[in-house]
C-alpha positions, 0 to 999 in steps of 0.5 A: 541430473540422473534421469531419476533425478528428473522424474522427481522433478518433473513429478514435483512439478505436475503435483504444483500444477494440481495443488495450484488449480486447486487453491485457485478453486478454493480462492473462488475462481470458476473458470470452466476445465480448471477443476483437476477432475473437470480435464483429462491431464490435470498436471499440465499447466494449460491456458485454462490454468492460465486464465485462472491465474489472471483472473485471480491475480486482476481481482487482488490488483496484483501484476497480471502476467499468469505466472503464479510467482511469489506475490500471486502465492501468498495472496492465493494462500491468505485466500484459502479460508473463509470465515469460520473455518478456523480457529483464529488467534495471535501468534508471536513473531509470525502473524496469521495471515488470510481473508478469514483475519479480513473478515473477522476484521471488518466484523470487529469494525462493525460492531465498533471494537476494531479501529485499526486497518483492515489489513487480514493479519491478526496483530495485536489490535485485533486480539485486544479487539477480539478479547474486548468483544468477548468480554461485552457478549459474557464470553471470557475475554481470551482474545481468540476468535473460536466456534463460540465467539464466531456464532455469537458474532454472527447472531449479533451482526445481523442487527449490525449495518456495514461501515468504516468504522476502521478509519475513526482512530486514523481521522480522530488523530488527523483531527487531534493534530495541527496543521504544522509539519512541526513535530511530525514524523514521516516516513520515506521509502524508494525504488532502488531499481538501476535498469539505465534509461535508453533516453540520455544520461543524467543532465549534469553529473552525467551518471545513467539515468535510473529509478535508483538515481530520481527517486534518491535525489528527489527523496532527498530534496523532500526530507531536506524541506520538510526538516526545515519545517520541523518534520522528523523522518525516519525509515519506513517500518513494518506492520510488526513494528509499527503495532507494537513500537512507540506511538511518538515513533509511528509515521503519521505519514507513509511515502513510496516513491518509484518510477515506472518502466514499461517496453512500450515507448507510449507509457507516459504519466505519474499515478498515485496508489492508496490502499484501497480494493482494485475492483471496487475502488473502496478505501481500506485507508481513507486517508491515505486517499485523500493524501495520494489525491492531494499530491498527485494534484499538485504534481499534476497543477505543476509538471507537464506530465501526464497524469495518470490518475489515482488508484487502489491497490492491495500492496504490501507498501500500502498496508502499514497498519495505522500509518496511511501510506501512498504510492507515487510512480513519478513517471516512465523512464522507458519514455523520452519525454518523461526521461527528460524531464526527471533528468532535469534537477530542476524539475526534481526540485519542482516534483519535490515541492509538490509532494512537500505542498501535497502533505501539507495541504493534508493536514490542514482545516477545511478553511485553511485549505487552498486551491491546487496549484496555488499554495507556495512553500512562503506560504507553508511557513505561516503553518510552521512558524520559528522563533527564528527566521526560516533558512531559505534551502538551497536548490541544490542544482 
């Protein structure tokens, strides 16, 4: 490179270092000498920068590693706007995204137009809530969020108290639904990552032992139980076609199947995520927090792996709109034990028919329910009846 050619690099660099100090500004973060003007060279990416960095990313339950990577800059650019500080409409093909869209979404569910996830992407549902609203307050029903509409909303929300009113069209179609798997369409994505194991090899095919290796034969092993149950699986689909595809072709369920790695030979244990806020706990979907409880006790009634617990997060995975989704970390390849057991087909077979219980239980009545650990798959068939007995599977192993 010619050294003018350096000096533009290194120009472009130290003017990403001021533009990131300044969004993070924007995004809410007060951390002392971030400010550009609060310190004597503003192009440098110093430890203040870095703090401000983690801090932001802790509070969006994004990886906290103080590198501002892709992840980190899109969650900072929907975090540049507030409420009220732009116009907010429909855009065919490239949604608008930001917390402002979040904001108008959880005033639309106040109020009782908007059922939808609140997922800070203005789709279809929020312009028809939009345009429904307006039609209610004498506005005429465009269904962009304009300085009229927003003055008009706050005037109203004042006598409005919060709640989550953004879950009622995700339960009243669980409660419209039967307890039968039959007939239900679910969807089922896995981490395809091919770091080898440093813990043996896959117990019989003698292949590495990889993420991509369990979270295909464990997948594999659920879509076939579950197709003997009447289920229909399908790829998972984005939030664009999910809100605008054929609702008989909308996954009632989302599944995200992974194995964890860590460099720390005491990482061990399964988690579960739901969308849901880090900080605070609140589930953006409720039922897809009920489910990821549902299955991570019966993973944890029926292996011996740690169980790690259930947690919120604010991943993409987890924000299908209308479909509630879980996140499943089946254990840490980096760890010998956890290693051993997922090489084992036996045990991928036993994680499989946990999750098939787990989904199960979700969609029965209270008093259908069973105790975790207890329901077996004979007993999954009563809710599935066939006109024809039932083809045991085969354990595959």
């Amino acid at each position: 490179m010619s050294v003018h050619g350096e000096s533009l690099r290194r120009l472009d660099a130290s003017r990403r270092v001021v533009a990131l100090r300044e969004a993070l500004l924007r995004a809410g973060v007060t951390l002392s000498y971030l400010a550009p003007d609060a310190v004597n060279d503003p192009t440098i990416f110093d430890d203040h920068v870095d703090a401000a960095v983690r801090a932001f990313q802790q509070s969006r339950g994004l990886i906290v590693d103080g590198v501002a990577g892709p992840d980190t800059q899109r969650a900072l650019s929907e975090a540049q706007f507030r409420f009220g500080d732009r116009t907010l409409n429909y855009v065919e093909g490239g949604q608008l995204r930001g917390d402002d869209v979040a904001e108008l979404q959880r005033h639309l569910s106040h109020l009782g137009f908007y059922y939808g996830h609140i997922d800070g992407s203005f789709g279809v549902r929020t312009r028809y809530a939009v345009a429904e609203l307006q039609q209610n307050l004498g506005l005429p029903g465009t269904g962009v969020c304009d300085a009229d509409t927003m003055r008009s909303m706050s005037r109203v929300n004042r006598a409005i108290s919060p709640s989550q009113a953004f879950a009622l069209r995700d339960y009243e179609r669980l409660d419209r639904s039967t307890a039968a798997l039959r007939g239900r369409v679910i969807s089922v994505n896995i981490g395809r990552a091919r770091l080898v194991s440093p813990h043996g090899v896959e117990r019989l095919s003698g292949e590495p032992l990889t993420e991509l290796l369990v979270t295909t034969d464990i997948a594999g092993r659920v879509e076939r139980i579950l197709r003997e149950f009447g289920a229909r699986l399908v790829p998972q689909q984005s939030g664009a076609a999910t809100e605008s595809g054929s609702r008989q072709n909308v996954p009632s369920l989302n599944l995200d199947i992974h194995c964890d790695w860590l460099d720390q030979q005491a990482a061990s244990g399964m988690a579960a995520y739901y969308w849901g806020l880090p900080g605070t706990g609140e589930a953006r979907s409720p039922i897809g927090h009920r489910a990821a409880v549902l299955l991570l006790k019966e993973l944890g009634a029926r292996t011996d792996l740690d169980n790690l617990g259930v947690h919120a997060r604010t991943w993409d995975t987890l924000k299908v709109p209308g479909v509630p989704s879980v996140g499943l970390d089946l254990g840490y390849l980096s760890n010998a034990h956890d290693a051993e057991r997922l090489a084992d087909p036996v045990f991928r077979q036993t994680v499989a028919d946990s999750i098939v219980i787990g989904i199960q239980r979700l969609y029965l009545l209270e008093e259908e329910d069973q105790p975790t650990g207890t329901l077996a798959l004979d007993d999954v068939l009563k809710f599935n009846p066939t006109e024809e007995p039932a083809t045991r599977r085969v354990s595959g192993l």
